[in-house]
ChimeraX commands (.cxc) that place a marker at each C-alpha (Angstrom):
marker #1 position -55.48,-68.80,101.94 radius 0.5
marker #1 position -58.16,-66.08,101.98 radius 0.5
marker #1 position -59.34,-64.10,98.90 radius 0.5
marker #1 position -61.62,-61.25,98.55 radius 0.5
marker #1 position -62.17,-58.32,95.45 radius 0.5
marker #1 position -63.42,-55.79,96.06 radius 0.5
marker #1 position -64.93,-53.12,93.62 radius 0.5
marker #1 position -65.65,-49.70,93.06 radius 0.5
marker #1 position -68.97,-49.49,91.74 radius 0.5
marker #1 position -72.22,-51.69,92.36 radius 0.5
marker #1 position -72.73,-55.27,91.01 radius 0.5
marker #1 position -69.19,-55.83,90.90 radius 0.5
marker #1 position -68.60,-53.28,88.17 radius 0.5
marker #1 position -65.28,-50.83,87.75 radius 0.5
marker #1 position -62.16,-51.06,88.87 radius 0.5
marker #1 position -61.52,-53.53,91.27 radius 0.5
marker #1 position -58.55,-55.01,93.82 radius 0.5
marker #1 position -57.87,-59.05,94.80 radius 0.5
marker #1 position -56.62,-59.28,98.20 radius 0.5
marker #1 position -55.37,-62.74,99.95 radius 0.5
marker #1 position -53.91,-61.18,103.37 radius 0.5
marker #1 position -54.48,-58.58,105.84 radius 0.5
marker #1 position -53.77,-54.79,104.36 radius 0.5
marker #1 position -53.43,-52.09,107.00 radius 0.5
marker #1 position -54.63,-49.21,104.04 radius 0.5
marker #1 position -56.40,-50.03,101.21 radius 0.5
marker #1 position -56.30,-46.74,100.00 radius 0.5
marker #1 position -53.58,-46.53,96.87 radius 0.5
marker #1 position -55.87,-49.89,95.32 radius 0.5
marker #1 position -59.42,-47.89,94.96 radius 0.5
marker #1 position -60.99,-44.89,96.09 radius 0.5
marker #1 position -64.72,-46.30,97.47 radius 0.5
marker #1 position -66.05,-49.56,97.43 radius 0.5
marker #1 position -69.68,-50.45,96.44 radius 0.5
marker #1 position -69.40,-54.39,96.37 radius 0.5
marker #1 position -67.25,-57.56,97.26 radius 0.5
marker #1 position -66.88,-60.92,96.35 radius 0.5
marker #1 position -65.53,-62.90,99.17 radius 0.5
marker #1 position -63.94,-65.85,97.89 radius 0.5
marker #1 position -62.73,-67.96,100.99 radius 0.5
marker #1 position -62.44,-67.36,104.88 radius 0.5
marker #1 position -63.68,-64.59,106.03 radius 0.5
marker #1 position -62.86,-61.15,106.45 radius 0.5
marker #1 position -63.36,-58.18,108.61 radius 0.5
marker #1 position -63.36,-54.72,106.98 radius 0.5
marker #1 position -63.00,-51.47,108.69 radius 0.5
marker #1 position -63.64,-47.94,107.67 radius 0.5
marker #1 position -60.40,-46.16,108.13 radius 0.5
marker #1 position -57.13,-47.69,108.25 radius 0.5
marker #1 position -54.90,-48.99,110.64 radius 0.5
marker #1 position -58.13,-51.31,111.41 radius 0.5
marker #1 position -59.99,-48.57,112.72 radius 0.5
marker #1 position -63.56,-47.47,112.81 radius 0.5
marker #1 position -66.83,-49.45,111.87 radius 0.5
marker #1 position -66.17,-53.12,111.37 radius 0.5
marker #1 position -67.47,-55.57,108.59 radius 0.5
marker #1 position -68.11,-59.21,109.56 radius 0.5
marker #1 position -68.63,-60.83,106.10 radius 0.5
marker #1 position -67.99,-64.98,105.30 radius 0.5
marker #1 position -68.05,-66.42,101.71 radius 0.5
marker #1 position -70.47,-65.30,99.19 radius 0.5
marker #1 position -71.19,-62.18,97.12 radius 0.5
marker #1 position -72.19,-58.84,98.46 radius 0.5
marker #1 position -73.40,-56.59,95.27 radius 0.5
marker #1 position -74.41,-53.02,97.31 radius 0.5
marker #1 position -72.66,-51.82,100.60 radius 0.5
marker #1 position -76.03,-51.98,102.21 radius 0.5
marker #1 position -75.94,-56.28,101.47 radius 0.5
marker #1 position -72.97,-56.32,104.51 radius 0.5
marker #1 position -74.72,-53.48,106.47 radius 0.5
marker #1 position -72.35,-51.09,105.35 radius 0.5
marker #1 position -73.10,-47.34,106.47 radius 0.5
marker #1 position -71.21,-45.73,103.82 radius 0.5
marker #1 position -68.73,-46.92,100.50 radius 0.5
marker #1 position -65.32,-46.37,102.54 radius 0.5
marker #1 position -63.47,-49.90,103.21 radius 0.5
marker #1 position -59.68,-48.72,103.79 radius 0.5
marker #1 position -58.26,-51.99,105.87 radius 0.5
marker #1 position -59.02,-55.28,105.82 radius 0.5
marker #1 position -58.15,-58.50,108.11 radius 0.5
marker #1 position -58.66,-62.21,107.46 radius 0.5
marker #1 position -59.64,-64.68,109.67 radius 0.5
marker #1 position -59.60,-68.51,108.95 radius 0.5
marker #1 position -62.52,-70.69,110.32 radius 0.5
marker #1 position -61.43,-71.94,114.23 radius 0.5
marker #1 position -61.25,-75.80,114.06 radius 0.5
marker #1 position -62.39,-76.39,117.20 radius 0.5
marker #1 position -66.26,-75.64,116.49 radius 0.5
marker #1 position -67.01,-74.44,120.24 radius 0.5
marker #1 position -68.12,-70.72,121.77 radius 0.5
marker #1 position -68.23,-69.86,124.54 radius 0.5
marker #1 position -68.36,-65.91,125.49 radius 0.5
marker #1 position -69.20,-64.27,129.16 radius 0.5
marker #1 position -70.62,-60.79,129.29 radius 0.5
marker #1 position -70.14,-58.36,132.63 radius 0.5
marker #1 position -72.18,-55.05,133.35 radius 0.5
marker #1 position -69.36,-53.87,134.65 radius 0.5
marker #1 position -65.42,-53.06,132.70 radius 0.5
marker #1 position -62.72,-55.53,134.29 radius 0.5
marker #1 position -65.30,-57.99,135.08 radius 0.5
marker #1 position -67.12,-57.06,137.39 radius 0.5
marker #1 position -70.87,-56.76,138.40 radius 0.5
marker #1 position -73.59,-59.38,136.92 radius 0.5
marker #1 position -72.13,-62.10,134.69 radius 0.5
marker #1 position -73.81,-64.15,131.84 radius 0.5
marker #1 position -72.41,-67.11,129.99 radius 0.5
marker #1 position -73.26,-68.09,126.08 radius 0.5
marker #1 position -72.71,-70.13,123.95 radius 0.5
marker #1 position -75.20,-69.76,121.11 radius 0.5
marker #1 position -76.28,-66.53,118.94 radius 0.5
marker #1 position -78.53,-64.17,121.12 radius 0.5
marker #1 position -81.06,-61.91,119.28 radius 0.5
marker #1 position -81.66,-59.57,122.33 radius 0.5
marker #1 position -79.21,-59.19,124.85 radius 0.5
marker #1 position -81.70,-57.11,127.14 radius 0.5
marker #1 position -84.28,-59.85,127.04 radius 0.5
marker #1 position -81.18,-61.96,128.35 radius 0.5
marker #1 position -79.02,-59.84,130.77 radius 0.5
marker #1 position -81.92,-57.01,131.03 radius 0.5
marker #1 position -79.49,-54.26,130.05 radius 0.5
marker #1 position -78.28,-53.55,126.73 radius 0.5
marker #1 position -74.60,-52.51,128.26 radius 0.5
marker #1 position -71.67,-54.81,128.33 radius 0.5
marker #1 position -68.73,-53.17,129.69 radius 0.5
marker #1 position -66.41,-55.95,129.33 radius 0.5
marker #1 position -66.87,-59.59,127.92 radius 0.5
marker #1 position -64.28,-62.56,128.31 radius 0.5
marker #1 position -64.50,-64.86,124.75 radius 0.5
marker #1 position -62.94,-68.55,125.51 radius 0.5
marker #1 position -64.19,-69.73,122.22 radius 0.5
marker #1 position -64.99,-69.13,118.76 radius 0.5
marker #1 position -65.16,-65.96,116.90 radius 0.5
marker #1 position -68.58,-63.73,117.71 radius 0.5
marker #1 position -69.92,-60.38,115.94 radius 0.5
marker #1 position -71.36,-57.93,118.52 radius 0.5
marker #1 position -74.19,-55.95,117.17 radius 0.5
marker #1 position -75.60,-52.56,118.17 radius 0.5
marker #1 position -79.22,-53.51,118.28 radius 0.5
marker #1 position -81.30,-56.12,118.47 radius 0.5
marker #1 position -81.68,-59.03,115.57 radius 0.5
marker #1 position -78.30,-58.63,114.34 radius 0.5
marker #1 position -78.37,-55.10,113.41 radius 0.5
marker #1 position -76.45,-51.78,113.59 radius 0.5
marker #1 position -72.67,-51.63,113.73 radius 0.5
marker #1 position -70.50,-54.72,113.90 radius 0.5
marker #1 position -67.29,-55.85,116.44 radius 0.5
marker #1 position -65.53,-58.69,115.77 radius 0.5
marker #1 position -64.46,-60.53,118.59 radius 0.5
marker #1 position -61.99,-63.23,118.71 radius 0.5
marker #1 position -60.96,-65.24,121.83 radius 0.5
marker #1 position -59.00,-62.72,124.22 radius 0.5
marker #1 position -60.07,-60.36,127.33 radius 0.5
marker #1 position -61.66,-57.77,126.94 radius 0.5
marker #1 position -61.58,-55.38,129.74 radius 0.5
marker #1 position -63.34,-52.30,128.21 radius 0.5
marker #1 position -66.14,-52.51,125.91 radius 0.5
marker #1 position -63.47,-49.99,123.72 radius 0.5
marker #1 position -61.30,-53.03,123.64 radius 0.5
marker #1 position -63.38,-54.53,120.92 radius 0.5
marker #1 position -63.66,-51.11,118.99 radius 0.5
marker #1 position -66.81,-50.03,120.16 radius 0.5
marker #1 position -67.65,-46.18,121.78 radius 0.5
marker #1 position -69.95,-47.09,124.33 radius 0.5
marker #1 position -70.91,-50.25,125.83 radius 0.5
marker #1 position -74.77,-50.87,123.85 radius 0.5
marker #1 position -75.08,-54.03,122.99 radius 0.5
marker #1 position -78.27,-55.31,120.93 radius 0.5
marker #1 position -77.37,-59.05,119.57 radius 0.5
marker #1 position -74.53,-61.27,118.99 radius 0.5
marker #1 position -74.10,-64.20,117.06 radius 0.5
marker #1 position -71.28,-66.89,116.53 radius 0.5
marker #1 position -68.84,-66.83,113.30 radius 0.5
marker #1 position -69.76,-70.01,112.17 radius 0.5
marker #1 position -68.36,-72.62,109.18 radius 0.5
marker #1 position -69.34,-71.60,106.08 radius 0.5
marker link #1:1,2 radius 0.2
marker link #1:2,3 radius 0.2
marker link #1:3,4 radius 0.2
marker link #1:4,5 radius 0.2
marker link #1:5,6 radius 0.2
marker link #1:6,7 radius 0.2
marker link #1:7,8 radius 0.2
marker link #1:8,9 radius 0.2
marker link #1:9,10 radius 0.2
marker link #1:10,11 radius 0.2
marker link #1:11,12 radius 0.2
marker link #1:12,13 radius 0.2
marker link #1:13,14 radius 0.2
marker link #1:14,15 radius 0.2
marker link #1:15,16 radius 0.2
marker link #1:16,17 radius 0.2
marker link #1:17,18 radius 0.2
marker link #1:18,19 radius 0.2
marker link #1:19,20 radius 0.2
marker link #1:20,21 radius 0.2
marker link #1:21,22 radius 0.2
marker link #1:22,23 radius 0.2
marker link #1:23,24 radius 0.2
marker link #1:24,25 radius 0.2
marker link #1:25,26 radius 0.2
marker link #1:26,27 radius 0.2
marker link #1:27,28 radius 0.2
marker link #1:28,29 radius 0.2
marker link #1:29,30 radius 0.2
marker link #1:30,31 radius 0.2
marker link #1:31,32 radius 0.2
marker link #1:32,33 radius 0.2
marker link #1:33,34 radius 0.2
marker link #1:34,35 radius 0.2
marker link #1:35,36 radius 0.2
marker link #1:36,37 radius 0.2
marker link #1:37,38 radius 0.2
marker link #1:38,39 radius 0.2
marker link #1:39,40 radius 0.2
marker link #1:40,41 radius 0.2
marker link #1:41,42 radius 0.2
marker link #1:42,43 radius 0.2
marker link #1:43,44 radius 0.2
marker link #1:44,45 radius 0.2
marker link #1:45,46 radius 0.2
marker link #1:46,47 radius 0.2
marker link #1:47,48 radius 0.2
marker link #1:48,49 radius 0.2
marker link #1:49,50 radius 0.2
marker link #1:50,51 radius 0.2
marker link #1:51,52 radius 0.2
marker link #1:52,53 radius 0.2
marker link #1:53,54 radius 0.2
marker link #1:54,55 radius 0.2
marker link #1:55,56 radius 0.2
marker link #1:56,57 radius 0.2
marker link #1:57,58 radius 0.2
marker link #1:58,59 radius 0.2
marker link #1:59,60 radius 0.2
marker link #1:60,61 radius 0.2
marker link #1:61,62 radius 0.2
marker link #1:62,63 radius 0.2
marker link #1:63,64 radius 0.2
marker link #1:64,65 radius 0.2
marker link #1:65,66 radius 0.2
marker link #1:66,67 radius 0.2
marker link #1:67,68 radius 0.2
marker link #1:68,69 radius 0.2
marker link #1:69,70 radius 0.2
marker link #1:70,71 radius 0.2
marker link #1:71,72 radius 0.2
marker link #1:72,73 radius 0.2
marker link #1:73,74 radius 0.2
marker link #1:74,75 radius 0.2
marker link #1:75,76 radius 0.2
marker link #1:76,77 radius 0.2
marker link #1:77,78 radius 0.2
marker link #1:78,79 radius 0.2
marker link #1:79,80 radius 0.2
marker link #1:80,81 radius 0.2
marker link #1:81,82 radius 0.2
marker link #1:82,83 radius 0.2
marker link #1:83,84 radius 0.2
marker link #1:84,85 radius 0.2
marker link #1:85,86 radius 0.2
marker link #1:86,87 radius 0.2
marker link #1:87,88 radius 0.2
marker link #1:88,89 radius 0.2
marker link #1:89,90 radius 0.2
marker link #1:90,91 radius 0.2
marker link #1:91,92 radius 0.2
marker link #1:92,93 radius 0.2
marker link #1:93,94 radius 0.2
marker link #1:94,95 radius 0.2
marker link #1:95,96 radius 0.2
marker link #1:96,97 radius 0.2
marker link #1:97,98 radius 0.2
marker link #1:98,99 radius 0.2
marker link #1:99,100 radius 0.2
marker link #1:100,101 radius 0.2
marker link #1:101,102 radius 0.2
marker link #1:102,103 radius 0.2
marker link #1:103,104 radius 0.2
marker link #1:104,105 radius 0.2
marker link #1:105,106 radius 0.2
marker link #1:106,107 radius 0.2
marker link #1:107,108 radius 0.2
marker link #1:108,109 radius 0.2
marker link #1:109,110 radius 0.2
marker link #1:110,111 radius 0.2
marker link #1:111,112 radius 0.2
marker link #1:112,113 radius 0.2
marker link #1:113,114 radius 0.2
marker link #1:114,115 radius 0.2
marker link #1:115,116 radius 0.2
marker link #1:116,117 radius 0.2
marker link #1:117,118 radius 0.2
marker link #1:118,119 radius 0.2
marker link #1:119,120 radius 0.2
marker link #1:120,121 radius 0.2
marker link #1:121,122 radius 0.2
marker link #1:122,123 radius 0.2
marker link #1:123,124 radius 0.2
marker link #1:124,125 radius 0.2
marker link #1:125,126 radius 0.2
marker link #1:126,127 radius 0.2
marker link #1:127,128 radius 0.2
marker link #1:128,129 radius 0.2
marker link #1:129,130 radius 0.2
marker link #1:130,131 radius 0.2
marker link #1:131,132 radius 0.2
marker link #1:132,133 radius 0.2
marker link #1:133,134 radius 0.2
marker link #1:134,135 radius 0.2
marker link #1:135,136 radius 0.2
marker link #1:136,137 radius 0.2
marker link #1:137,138 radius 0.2
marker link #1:138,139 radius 0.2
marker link #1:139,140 radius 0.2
marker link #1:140,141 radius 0.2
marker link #1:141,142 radius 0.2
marker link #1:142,143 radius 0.2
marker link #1:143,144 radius 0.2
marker link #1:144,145 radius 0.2
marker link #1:145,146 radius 0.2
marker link #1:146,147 radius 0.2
marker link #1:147,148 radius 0.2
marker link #1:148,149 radius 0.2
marker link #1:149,150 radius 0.2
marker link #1:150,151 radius 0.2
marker link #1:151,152 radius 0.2
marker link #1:152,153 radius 0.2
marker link #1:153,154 radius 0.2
marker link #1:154,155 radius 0.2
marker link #1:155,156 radius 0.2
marker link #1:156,157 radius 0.2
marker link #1:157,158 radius 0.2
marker link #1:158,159 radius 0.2
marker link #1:159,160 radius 0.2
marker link #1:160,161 radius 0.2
marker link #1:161,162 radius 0.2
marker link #1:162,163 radius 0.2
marker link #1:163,164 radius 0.2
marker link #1:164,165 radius 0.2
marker link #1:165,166 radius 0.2
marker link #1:166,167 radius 0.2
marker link #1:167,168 radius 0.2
marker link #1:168,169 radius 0.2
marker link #1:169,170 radius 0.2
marker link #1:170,171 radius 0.2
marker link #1:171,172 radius 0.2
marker link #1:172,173 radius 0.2
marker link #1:173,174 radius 0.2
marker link #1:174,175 radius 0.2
view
């Protein structure tokens, strides 16, 4: 089972909350969160509840500033846990266009630059067969996160996102 803390203030200072399983408002447990221990699995965070907002991909280690897991500001409010797929394969396909359609690339490793790839930085609509992925705004894994889990997605607002830029991706891999 999954554990992460998370804590108020920086360097894992004031109060703080353990949490083993999803939580769909962490709001009554702390008012701001400046650092996390993750523990085991991994986790994705998201700025409002109800699993809304930006997203937080982070695996196993320690995270002492919000800035450490790209964080944009101190408000965590849901949380979902994920364990690691035991199949060890990705496989993703990007479109141009929402419901498929249009130009069509395959991957199955981490991409730094999706326009020096697919020579456009918008994905309307991606099909994941395998693995778990994080979707990055920019280029070299930075900028907001989506976590993306096998399934269809038919809009790029499918996996959470408000426009269709894409930058980067990379695979959720074993830690």
């Amino acid at each position: 089972m999954g554990k992460i803390t998370f804590y108020e203030d920086k360097n894992f200072q004031g109060r703080h909350y353990e949490c083993s399983t999803d939580c769909t408002d962490l709001q009554s447990y702390f008012s701001r969160c400046n650092s996390i221990r993750v523990d085991s699995d991994y986790w994705v965070l998201y700025e409002k509840p109800n699993y809304m907002g930006y997203q937080y991909v982070l695996t196993k280690g320690e995270y002492p500033d919000y800035q450490r897991w790209m964080g944009f500001n101190d408000n965590i409010r849901s949380c979902r846990t994920y364990n690691y797929p035991s199949s060890g394969s990705y496989r993703m396909k990007i479109y141009e266009r929402p419901e498929f359609g249009g130009q069509m690339m395959e991957f199955t490793n981490d991409c730094e630059s999706v326009q020096d790839r697919f020579r456009s930085r918008e994905v309307h609509s991606c099909n994941v067969t395998d693995g778990y992925w994080t979707m990055y705004e920019h280029p070299n894994f930075k900028g907001r996160q989506y976590f993306l889990r096998p399934s269809e997605y038919k809009r790029f607002s499918d996996w959470g996102a408000t426009c269709p830029t894409v930058g980067s991706f990379r695979r959720v891999t074993e830690f």
